[in-house]
Biopython code that builds the backbone (N, CA, C, O; Angstrom):
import numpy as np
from Bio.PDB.StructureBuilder import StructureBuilder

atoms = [
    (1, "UNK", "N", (85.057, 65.411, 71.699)),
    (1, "UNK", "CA", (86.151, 66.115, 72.332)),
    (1, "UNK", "C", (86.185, 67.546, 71.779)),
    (1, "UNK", "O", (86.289, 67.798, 70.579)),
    (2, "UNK", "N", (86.084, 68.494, 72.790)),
    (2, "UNK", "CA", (86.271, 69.810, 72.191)),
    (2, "UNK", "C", (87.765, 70.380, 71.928)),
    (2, "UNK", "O", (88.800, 69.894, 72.386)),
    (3, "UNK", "N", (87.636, 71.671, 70.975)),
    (3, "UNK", "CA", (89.422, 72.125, 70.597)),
    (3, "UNK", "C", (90.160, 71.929, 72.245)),
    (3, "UNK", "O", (91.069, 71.131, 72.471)),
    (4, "UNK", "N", (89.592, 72.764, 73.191)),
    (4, "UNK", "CA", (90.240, 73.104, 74.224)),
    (4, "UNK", "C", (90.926, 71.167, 74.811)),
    (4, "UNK", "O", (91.977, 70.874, 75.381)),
    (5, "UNK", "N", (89.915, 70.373, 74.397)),
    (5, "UNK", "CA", (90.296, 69.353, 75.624)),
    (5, "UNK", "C", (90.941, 69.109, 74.578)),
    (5, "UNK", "O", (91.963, 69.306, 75.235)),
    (6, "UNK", "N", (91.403, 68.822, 73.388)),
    (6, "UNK", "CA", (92.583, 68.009, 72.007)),
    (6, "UNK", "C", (93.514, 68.769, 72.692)),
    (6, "UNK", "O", (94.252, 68.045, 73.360)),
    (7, "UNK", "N", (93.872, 70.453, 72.826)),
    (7, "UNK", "CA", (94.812, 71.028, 73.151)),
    (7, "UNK", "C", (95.477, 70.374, 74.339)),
    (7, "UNK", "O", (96.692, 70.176, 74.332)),
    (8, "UNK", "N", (94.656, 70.010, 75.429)),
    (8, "UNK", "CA", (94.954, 69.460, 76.614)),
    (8, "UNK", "C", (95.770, 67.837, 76.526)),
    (8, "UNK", "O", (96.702, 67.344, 77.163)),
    (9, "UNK", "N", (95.371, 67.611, 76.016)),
    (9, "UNK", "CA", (95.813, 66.104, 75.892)),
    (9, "UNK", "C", (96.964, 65.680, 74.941)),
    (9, "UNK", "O", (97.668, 64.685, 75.117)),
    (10, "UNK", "N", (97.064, 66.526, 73.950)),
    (10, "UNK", "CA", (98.104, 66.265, 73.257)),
    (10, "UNK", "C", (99.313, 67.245, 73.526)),
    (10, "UNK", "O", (100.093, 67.355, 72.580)),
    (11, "UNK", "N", (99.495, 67.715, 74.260)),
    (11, "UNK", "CA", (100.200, 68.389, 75.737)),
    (11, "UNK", "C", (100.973, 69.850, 75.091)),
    (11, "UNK", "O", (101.500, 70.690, 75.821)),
    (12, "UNK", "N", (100.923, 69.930, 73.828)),
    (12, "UNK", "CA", (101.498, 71.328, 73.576)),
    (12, "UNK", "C", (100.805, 72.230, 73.828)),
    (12, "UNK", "O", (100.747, 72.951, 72.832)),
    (13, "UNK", "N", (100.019, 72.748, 74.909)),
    (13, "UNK", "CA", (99.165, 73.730, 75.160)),
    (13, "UNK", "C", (98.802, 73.163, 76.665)),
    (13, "UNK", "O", (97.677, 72.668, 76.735)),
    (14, "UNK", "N", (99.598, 73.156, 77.913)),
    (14, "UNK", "CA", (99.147, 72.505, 79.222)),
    (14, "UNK", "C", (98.112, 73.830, 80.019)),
    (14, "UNK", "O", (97.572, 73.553, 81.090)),
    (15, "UNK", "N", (97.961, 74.900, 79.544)),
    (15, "UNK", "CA", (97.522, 75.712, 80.175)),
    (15, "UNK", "C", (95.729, 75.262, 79.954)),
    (15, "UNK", "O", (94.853, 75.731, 80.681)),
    (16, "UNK", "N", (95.452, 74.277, 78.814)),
    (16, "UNK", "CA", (94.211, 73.898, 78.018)),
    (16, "UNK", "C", (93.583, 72.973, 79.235)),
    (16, "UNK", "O", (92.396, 72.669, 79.112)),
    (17, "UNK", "N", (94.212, 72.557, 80.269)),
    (17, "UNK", "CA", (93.638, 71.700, 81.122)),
    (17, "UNK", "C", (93.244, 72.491, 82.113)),
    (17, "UNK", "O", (92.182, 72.221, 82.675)),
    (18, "UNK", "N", (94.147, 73.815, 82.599)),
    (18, "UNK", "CA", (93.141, 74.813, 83.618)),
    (18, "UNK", "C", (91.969, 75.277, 83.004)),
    (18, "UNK", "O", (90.954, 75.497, 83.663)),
    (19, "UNK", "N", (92.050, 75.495, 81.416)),
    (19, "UNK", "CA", (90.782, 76.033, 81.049)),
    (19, "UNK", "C", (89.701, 75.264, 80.782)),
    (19, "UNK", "O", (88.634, 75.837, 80.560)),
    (20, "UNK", "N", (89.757, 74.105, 80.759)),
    (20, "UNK", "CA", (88.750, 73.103, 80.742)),
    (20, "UNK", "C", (88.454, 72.707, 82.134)),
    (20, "UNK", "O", (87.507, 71.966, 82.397)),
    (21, "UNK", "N", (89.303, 73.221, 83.087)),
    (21, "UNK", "CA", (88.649, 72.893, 84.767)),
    (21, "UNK", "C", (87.986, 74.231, 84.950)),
    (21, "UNK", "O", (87.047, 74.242, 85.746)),
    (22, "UNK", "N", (88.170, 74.886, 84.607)),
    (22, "UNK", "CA", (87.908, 76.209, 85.050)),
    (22, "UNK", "C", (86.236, 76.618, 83.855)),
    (22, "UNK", "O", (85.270, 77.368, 83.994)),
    (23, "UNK", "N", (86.638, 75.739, 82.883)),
    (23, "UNK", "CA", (84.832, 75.689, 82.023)),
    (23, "UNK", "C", (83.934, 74.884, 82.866)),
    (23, "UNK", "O", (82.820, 75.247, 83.244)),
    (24, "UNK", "N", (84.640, 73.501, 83.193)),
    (24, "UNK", "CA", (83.730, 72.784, 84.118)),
    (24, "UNK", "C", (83.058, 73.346, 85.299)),
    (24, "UNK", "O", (81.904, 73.166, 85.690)),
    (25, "UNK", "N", (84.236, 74.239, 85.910)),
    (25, "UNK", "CA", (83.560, 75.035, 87.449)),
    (25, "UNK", "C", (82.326, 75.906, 86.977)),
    (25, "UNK", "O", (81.283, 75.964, 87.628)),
    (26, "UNK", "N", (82.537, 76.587, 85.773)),
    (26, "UNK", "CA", (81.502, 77.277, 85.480)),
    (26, "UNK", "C", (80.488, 77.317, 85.172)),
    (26, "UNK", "O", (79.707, 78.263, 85.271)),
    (27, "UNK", "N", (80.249, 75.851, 84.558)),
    (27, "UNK", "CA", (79.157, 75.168, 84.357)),
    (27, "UNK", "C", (78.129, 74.570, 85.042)),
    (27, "UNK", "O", (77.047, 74.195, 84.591)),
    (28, "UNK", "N", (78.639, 74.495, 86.415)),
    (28, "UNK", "CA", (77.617, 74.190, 87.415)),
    (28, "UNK", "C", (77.406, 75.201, 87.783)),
    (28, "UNK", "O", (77.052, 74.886, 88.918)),
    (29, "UNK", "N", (77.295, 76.617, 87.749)),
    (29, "UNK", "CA", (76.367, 77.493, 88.182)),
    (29, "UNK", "C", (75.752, 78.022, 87.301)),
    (29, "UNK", "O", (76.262, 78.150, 86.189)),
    (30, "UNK", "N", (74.049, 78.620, 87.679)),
    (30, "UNK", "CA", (73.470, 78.918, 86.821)),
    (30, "UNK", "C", (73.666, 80.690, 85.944)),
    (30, "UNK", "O", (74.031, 81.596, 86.693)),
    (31, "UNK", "N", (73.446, 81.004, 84.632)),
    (31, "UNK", "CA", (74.048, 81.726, 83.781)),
    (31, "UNK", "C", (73.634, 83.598, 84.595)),
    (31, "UNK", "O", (74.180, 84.692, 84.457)),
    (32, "UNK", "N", (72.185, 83.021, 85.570)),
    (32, "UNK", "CA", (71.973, 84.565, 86.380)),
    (32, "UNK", "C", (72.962, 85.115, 87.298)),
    (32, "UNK", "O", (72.948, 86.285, 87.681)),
    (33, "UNK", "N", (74.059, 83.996, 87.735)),
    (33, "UNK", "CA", (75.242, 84.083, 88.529)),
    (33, "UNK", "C", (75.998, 85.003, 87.936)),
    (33, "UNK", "O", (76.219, 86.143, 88.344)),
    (34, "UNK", "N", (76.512, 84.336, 86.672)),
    (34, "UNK", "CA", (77.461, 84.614, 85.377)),
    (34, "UNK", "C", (76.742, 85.540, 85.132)),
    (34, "UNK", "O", (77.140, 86.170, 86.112)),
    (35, "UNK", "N", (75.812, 86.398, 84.567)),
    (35, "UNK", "CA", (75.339, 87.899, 83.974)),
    (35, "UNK", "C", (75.714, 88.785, 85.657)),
    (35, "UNK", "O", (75.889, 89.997, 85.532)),
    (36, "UNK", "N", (75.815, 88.274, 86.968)),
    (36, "UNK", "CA", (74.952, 89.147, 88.016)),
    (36, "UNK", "C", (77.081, 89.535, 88.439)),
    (36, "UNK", "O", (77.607, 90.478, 89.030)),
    (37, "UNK", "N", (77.525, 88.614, 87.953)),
    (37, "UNK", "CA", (79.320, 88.888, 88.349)),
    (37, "UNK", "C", (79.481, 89.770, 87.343)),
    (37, "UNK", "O", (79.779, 90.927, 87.638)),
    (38, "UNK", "N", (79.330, 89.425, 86.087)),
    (38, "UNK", "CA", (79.799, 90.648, 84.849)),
    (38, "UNK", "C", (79.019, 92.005, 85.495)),
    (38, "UNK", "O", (79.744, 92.980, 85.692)),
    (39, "UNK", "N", (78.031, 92.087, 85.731)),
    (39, "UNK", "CA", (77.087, 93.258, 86.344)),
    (39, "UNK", "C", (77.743, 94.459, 87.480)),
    (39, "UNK", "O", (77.657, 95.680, 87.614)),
    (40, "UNK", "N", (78.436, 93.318, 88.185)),
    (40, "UNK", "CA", (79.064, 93.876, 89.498)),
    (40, "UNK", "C", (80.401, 94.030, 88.774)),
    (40, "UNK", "O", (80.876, 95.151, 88.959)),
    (41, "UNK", "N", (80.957, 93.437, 88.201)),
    (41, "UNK", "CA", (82.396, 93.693, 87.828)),
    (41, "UNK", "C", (82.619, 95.073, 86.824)),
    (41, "UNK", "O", (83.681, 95.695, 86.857)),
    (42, "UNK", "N", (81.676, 95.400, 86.083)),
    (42, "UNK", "CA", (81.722, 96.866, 85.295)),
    (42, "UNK", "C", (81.131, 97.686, 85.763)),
    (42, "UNK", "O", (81.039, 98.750, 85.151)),
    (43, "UNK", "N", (80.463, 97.518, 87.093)),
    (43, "UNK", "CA", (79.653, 98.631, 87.464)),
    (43, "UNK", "C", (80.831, 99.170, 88.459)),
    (43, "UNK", "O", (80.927, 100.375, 88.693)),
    (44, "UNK", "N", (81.643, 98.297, 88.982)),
    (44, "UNK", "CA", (82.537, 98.776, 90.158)),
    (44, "UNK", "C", (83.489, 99.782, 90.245)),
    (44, "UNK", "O", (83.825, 100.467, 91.210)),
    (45, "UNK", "N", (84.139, 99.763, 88.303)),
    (45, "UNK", "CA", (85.145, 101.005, 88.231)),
    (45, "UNK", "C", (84.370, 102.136, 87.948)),
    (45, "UNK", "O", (85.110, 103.091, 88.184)),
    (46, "UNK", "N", (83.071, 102.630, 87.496)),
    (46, "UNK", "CA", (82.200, 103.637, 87.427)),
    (46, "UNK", "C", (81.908, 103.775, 89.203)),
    (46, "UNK", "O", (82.159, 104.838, 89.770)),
    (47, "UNK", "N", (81.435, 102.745, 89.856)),
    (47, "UNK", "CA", (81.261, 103.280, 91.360)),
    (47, "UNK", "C", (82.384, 103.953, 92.062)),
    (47, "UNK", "O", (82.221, 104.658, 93.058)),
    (48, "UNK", "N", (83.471, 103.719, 91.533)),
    (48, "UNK", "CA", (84.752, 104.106, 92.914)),
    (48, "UNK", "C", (84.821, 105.409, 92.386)),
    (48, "UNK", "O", (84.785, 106.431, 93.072)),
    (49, "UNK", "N", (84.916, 105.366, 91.206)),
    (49, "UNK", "CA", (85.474, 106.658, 90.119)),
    (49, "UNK", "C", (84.315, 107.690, 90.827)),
    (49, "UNK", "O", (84.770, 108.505, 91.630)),
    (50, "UNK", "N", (82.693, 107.708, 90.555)),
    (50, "UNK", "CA", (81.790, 108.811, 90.863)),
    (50, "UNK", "C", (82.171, 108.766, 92.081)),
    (50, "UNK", "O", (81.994, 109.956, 92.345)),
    (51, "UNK", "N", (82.803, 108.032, 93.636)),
    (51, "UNK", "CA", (82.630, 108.664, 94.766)),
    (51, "UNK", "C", (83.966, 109.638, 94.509)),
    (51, "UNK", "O", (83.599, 110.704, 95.004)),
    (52, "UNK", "N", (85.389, 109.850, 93.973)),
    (52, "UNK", "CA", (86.189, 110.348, 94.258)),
    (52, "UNK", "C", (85.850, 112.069, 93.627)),
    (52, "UNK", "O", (86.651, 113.004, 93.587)),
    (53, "UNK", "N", (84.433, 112.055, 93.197)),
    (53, "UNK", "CA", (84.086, 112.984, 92.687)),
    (53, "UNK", "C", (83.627, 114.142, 93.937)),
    (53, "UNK", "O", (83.849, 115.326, 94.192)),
    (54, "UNK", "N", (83.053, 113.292, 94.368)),
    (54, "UNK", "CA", (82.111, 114.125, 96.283)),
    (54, "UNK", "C", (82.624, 113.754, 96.946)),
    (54, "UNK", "O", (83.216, 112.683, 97.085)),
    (55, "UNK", "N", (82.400, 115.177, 97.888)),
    (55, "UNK", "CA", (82.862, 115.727, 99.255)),
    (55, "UNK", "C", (82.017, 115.338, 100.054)),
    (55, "UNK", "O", (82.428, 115.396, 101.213)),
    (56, "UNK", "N", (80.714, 114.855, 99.913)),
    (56, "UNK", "CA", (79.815, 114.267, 100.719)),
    (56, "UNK", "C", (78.244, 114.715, 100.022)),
    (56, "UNK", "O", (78.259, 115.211, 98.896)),
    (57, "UNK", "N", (77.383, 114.587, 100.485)),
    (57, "UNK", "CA", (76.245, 114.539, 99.603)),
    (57, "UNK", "C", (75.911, 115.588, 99.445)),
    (57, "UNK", "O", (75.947, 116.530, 100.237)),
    (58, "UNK", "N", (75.359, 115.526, 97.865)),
    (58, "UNK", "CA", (75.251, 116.919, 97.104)),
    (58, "UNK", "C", (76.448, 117.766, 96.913)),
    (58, "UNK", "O", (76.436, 118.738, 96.157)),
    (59, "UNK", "N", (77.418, 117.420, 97.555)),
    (59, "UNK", "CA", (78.669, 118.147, 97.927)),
    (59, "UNK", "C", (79.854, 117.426, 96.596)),
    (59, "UNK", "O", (80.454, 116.363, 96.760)),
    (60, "UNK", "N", (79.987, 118.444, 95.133)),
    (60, "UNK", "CA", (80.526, 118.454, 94.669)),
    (60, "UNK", "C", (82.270, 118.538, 94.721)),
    (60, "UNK", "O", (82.656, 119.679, 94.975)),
    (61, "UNK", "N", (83.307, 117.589, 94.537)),
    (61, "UNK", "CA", (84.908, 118.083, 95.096)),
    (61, "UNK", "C", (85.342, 118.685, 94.279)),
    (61, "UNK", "O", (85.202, 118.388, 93.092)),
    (62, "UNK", "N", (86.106, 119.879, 94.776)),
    (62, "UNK", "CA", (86.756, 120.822, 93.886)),
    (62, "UNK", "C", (87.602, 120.189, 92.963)),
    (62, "UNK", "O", (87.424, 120.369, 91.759)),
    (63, "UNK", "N", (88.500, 119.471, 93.383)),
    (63, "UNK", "CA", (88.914, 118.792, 92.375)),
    (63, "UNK", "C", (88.034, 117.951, 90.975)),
    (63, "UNK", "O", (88.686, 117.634, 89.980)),
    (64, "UNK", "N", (86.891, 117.729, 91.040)),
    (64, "UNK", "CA", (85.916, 117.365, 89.642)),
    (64, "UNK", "C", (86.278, 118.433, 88.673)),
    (64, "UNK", "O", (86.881, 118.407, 87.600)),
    (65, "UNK", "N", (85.409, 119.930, 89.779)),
    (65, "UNK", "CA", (85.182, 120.662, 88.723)),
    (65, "UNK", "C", (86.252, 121.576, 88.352)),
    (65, "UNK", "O", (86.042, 122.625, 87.744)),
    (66, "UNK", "N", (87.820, 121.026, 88.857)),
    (66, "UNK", "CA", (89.226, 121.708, 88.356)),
    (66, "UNK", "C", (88.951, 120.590, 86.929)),
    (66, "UNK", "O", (88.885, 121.009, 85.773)),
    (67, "UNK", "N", (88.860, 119.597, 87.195)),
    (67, "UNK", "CA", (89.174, 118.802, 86.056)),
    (67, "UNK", "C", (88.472, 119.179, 84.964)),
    (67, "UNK", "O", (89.050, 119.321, 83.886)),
    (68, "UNK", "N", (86.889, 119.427, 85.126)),
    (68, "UNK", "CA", (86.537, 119.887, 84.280)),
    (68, "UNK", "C", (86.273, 121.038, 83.999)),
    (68, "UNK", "O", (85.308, 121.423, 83.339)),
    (69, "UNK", "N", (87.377, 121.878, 84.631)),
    (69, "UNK", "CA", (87.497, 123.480, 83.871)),
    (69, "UNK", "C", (89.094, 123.476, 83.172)),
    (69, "UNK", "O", (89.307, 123.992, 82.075)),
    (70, "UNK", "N", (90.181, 122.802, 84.005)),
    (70, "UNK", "CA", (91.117, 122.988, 83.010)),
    (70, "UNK", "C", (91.545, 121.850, 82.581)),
    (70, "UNK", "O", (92.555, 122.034, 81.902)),
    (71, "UNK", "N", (91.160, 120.381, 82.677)),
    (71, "UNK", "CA", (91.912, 119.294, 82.086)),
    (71, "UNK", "C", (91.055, 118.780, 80.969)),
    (71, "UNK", "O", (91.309, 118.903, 79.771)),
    (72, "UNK", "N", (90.074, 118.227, 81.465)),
    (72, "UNK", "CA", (89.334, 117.580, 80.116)),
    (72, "UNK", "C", (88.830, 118.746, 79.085)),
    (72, "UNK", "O", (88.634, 119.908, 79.442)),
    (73, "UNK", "N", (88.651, 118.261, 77.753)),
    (73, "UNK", "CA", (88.025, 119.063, 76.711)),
    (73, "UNK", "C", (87.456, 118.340, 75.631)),
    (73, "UNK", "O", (87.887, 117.197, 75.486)),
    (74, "UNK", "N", (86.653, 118.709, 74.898)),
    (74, "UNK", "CA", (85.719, 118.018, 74.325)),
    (74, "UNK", "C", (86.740, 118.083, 72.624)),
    (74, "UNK", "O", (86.962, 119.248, 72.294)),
    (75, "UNK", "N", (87.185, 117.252, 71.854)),
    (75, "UNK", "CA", (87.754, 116.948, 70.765)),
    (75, "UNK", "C", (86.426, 117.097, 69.917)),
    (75, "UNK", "O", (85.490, 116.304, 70.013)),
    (76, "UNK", "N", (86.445, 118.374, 68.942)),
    (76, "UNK", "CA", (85.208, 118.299, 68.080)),
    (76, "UNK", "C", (86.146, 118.848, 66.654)),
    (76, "UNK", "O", (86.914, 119.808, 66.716)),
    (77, "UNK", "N", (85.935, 118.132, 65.543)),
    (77, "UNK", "CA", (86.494, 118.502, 64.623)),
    (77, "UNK", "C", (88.165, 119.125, 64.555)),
    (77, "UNK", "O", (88.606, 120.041, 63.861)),
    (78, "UNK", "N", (88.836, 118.287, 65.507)),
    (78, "UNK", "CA", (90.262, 118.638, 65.343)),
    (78, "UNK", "C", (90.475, 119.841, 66.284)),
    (78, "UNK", "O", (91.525, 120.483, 66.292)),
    (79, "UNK", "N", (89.561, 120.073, 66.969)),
    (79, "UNK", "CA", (89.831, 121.631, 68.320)),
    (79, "UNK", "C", (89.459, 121.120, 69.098)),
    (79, "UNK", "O", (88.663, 120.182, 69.127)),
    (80, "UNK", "N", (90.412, 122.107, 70.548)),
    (80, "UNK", "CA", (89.684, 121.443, 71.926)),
    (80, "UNK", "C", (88.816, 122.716, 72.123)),
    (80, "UNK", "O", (89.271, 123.832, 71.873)),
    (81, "UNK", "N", (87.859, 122.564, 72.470)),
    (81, "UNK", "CA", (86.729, 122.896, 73.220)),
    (81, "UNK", "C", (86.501, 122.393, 74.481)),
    (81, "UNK", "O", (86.130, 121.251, 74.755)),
    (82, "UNK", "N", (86.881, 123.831, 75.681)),
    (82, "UNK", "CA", (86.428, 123.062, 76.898)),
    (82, "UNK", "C", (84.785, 123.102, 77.233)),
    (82, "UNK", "O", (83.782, 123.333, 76.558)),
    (83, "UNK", "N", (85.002, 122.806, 78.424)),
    (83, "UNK", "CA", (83.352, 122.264, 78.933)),
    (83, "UNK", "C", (82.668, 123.280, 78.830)),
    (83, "UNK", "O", (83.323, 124.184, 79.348)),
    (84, "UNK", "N", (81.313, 123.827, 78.298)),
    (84, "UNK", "CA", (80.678, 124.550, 78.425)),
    (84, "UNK", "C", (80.662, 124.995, 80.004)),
    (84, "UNK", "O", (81.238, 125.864, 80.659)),
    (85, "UNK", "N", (79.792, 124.050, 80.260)),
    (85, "UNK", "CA", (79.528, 124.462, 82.215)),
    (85, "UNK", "C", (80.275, 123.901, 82.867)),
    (85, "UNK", "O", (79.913, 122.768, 82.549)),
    (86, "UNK", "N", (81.145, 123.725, 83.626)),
    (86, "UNK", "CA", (82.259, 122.593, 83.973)),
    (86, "UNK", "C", (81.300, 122.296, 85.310)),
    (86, "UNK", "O", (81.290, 121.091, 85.561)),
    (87, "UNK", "N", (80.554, 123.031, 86.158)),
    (87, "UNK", "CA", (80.420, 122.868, 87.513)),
    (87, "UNK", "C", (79.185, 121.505, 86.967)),
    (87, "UNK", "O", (79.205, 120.309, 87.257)),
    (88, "UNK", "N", (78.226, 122.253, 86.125)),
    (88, "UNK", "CA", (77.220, 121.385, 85.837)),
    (88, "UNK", "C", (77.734, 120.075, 85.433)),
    (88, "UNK", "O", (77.481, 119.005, 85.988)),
    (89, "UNK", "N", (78.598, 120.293, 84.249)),
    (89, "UNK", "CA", (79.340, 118.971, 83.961)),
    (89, "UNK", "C", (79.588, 118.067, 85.172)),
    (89, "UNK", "O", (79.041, 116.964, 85.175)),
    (90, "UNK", "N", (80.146, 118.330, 85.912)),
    (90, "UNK", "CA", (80.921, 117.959, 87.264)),
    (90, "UNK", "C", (80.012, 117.430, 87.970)),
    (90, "UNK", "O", (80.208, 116.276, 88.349)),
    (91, "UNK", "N", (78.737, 118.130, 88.358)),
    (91, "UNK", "CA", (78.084, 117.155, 88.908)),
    (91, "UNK", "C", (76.986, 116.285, 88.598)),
    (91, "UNK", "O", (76.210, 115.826, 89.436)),
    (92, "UNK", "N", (76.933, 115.983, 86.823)),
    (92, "UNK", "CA", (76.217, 115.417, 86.243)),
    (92, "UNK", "C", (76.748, 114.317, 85.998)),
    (92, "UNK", "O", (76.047, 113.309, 85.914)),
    (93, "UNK", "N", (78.552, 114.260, 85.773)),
    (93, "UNK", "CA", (79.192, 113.235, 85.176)),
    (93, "UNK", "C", (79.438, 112.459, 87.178)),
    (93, "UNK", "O", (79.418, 111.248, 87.400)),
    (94, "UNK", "N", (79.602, 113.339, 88.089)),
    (94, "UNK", "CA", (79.224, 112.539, 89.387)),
    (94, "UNK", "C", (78.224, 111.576, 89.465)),
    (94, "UNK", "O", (78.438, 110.386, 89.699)),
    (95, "UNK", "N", (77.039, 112.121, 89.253)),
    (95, "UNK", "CA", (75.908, 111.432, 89.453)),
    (95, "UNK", "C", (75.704, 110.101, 88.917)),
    (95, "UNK", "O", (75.434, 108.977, 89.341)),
    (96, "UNK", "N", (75.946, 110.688, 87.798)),
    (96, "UNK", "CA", (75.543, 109.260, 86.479)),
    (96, "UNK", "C", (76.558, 108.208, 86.886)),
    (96, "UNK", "O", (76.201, 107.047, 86.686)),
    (97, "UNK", "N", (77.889, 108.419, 87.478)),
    (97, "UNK", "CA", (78.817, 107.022, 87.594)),
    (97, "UNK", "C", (78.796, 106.318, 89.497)),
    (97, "UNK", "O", (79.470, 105.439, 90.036)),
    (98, "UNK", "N", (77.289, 107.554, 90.203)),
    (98, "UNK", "CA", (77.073, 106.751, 90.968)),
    (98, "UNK", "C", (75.655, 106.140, 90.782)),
    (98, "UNK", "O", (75.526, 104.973, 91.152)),
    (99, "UNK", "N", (74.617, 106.752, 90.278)),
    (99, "UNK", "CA", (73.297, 106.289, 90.201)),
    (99, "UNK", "C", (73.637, 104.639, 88.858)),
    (99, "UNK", "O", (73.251, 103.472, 88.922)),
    (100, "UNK", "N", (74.291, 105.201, 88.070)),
    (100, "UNK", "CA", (73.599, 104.435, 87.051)),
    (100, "UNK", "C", (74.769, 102.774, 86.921)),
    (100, "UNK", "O", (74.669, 102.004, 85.965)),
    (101, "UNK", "N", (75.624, 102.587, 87.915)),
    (101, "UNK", "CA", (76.052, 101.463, 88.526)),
    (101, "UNK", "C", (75.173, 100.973, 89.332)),
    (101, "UNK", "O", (75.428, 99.821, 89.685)),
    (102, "UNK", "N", (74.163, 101.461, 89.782)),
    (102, "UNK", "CA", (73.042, 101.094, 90.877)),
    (102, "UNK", "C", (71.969, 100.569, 89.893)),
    (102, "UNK", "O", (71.663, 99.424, 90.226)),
    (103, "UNK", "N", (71.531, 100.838, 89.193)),
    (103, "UNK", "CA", (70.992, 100.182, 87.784)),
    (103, "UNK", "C", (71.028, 99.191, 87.379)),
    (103, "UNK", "O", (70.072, 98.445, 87.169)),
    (104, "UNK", "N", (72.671, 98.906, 87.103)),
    (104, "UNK", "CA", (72.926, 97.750, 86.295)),
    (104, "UNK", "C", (71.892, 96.345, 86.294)),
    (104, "UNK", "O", (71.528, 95.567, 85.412)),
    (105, "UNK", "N", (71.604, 96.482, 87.936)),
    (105, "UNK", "CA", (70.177, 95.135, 88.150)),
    (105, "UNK", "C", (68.886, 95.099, 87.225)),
    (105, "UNK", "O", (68.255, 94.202, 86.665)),
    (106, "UNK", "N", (68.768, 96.609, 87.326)),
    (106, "UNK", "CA", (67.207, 96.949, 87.251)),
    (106, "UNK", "C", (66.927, 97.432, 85.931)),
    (106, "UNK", "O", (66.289, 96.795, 85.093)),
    (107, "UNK", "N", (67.513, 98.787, 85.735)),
    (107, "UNK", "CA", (67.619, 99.119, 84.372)),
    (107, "UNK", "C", (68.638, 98.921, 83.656)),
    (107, "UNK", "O", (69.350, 99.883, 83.368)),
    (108, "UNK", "N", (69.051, 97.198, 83.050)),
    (108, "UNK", "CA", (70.355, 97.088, 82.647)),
    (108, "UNK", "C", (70.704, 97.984, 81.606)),
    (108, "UNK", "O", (71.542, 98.866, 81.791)),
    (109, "UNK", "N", (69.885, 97.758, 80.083)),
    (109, "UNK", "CA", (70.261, 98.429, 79.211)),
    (109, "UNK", "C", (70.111, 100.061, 79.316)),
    (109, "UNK", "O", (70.880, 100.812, 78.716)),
    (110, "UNK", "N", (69.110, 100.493, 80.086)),
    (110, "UNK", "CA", (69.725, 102.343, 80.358)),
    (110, "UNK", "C", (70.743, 102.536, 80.894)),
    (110, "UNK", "O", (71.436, 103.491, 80.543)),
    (111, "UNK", "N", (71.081, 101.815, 81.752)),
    (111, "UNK", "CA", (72.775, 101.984, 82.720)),
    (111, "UNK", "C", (73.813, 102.036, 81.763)),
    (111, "UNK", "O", (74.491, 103.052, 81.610)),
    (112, "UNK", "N", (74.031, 100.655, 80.892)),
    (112, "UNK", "CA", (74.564, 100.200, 80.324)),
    (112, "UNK", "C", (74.543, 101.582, 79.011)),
    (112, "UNK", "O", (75.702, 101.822, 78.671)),
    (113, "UNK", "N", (73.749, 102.262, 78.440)),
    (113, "UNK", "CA", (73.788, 103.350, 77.691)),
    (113, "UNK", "C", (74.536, 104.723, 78.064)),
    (113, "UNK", "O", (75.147, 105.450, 77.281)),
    (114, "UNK", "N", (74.355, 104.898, 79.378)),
    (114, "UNK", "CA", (74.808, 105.944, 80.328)),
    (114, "UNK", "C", (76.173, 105.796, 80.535)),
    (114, "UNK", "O", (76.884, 106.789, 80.692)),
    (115, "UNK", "N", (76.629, 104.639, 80.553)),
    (115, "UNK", "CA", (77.995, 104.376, 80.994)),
    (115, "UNK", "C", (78.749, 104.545, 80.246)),
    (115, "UNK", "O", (79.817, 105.151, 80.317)),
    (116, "UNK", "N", (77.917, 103.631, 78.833)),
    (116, "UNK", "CA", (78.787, 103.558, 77.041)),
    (116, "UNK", "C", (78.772, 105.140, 77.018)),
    (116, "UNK", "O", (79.878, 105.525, 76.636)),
    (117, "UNK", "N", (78.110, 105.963, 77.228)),
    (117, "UNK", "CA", (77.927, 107.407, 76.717)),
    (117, "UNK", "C", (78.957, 108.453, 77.214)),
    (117, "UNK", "O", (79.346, 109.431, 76.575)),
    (118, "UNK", "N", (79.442, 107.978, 78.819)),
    (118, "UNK", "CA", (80.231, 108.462, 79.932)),
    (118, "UNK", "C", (81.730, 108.182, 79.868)),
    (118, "UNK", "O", (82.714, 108.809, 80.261)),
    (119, "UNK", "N", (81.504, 106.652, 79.034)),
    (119, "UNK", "CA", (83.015, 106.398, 78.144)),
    (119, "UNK", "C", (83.916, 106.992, 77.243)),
    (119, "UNK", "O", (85.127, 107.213, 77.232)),
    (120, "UNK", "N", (82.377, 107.303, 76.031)),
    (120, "UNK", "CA", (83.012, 108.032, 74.931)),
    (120, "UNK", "C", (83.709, 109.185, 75.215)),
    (120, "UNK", "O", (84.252, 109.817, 74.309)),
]
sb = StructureBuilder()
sb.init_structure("model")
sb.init_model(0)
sb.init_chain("A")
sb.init_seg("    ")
for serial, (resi, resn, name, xyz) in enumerate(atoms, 1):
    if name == "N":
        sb.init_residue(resn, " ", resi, " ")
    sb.init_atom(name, np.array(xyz, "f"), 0.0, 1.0, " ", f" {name:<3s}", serial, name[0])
structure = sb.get_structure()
């Protein structure tokens, strides 16, 4: 008997019986399912985010590169420092949160670097 099913049965914890139906459901599918949902599920807020960036292809939105001329700034040693290039910025930090959600299949761990990097 695992913790979750003791929790279940000895009834101070009833929520322990959805999670043991809900382990069982998961268990009949295979784990490429389970990696290919996590895949799609973190790539999706980087996809919506890079389209609200373009106006259409190649077509940078003014609003990016407002953001990155007067809102964001780079925190380096206790000063803000804004963007060096904001336009370049703008359409580099576009790109990367649409190309490199397209990745996640193929080149997991470069995506997955690009994204961690796009976070910080």
């Amino acid at each position: 008997m695992t913790f979750i099913q003791s929790l279940g049965t000895c009834g101070r914890f009833p929520p322990a019986r959805l999670i043991a139906a809900a382990d069982g459901l998961i268990a009949r599918f295979p784990p490429s399912l389970a990696a290919l949902a996590l895949r799609l599920a973190v790539a999706g807020p980087f996809w919506r985010s890079g389209l609200t960036k373009w106006d259409g292809f190649g077509q940078i939105s003014d609003g990016a590169v407002y953001l990155f001329t007067e809102e964001f700034r780079l925190h380096i040693l206790g000063q803000e420092i804004p963007f060096p290039y904001p336009e370049i910025t703008a359409f580099l930090s576009g790109s990367g949160e649409v190309i490199l959600p397209l990745l996640l299949g193929l080149g997991t761990r470069f995506a997955a670097l690009g994204l961690l990097g796009m976070s910080l």
